[in-house]
N, C-alpha and C positions, 0 to 999 in steps of 0.2 A: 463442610467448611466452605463456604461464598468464595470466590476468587474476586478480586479487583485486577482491572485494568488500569494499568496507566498509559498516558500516551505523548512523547515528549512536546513541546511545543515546536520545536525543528521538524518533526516528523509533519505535524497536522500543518505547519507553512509549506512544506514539501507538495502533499496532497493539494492544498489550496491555490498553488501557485502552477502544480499542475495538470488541473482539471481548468483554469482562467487560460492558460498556454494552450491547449485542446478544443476548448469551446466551440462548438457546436457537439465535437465529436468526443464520447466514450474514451476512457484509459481505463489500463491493468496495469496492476503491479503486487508485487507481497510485501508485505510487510513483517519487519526483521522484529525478533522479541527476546527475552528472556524470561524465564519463568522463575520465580526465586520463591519457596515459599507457598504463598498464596496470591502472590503479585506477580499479574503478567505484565512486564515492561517493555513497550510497545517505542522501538529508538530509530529506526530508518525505513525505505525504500529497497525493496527490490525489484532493478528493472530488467526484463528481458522484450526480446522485439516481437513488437504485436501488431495488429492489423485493427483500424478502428472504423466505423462509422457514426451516425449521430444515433441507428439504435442497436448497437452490442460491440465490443470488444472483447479479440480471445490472442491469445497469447501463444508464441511458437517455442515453445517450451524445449530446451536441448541439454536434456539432463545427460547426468554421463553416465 
């Protein structure tokens, strides 16, 4: 069975507004979902503090 993505339009302005905000330099972030079905719904940003340059971006990850 094919899965679909969907992806809200607040999420994709999130991404757009902040990769324009960074420019020159790389960002990380996760991206929050739900899975219902056969539909992944793809609805915010997750930020944690990362470290960027203009070639990579990695992420300080402090799970519990």
């Amino acid at each position: 069975m094919p899965l679909t993505v969907e992806v809200s339009r607040a999420t994709v302005e999130a991404i757009l507004d902040l990769a324009h905000d960074v420019a020159p330099k790389e960002f990380s972030a996760f991206i929050a979902g739900v899975l219902k079905g056969d539909v992944l719904r793809l609805d915010g940003l997750l930020y944690q503090p990362y470290t960027a340059s203009e070639d990579s971006a990695w992420v300080h990850v402090d799970l519990p």
